[in-house]
C-alpha angles and dihedrals in degrees: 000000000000098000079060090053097041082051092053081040094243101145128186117232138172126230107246090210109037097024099236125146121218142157118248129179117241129182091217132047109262116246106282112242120215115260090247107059102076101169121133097213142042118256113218123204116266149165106210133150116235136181124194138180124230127202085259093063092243108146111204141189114229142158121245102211100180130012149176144170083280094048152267161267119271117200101203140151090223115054116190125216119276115271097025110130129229154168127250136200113192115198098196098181126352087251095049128085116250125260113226112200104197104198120024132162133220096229090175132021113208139176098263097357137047128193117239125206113205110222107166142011140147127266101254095045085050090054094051091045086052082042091058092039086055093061093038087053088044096043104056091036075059089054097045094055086052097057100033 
């Protein structure tokens, strides 16, 4: 049904704030994205603290290097195997309360990095998280009309 829609140039999209999924009409063909990249969501450059809690009851303290309302990038000395779930805390600024995330997934395991997933949280902590994803979004369309 979709391929019917994508020849009349319906396309679907997700919010990148709310989350919600809807069909817009566009007069191009949106940028094609590889078939391996299957996130939902952009994920925006940062430089956050974060702290998270394994089965094994090891807090640690990590970096979070690029995140979105999925989910995001951990840079970390100690990677854990792929599937294991987790909490998160994000500590976005010092003067901002932190995001838990309550249930997170780790989606890829790398040397120094591994990929998170984020699977439940409660609505206060999402809002802050969409909050945060706001600034970031204003703040590099900011930066693109400064340097076009």
């Amino acid at each position: 049904m979709w391929r019917l829609l994508n020849r009349f140039k319906i396309f679907s999209f997700r919010c990148q704030l709310c989350t919600t999924r809807f069909r817009a009409y566009l007069n191009q063909i949106p940028g094609q994205t590889s078939a391996a990249d299957r996130r939902q969501y952009k994920r925006l450059p940062v430089s956050f603290r974060a702290n998270f809690l394994s089965e094994n009851a090891v807090q640690m303290d990590n970096r979070v290097t690029d995140i979105s309302m999925g989910g995001c990038t951990l840079e970390t000395t100690t990677t854990l195997p792929q599937g294991t779930c987790i909490g998160l805390v994000i500590k976005p600024a010092s003067d901002e309360e932190p995001i838990k995330i309550g249930t997170a997934m780790v989606c890829s395991s790398r040397p120094e990095s591994m990929g998170i997933r984020f699977l439940e949280m409660v609505a206060d902590d999402k809002n802050r998280l969409s909050q945060v994803i706001l600034s970031l979004l204003v703040g590099q369309s900011a930066n693109l009309q400064l340097f076009s």
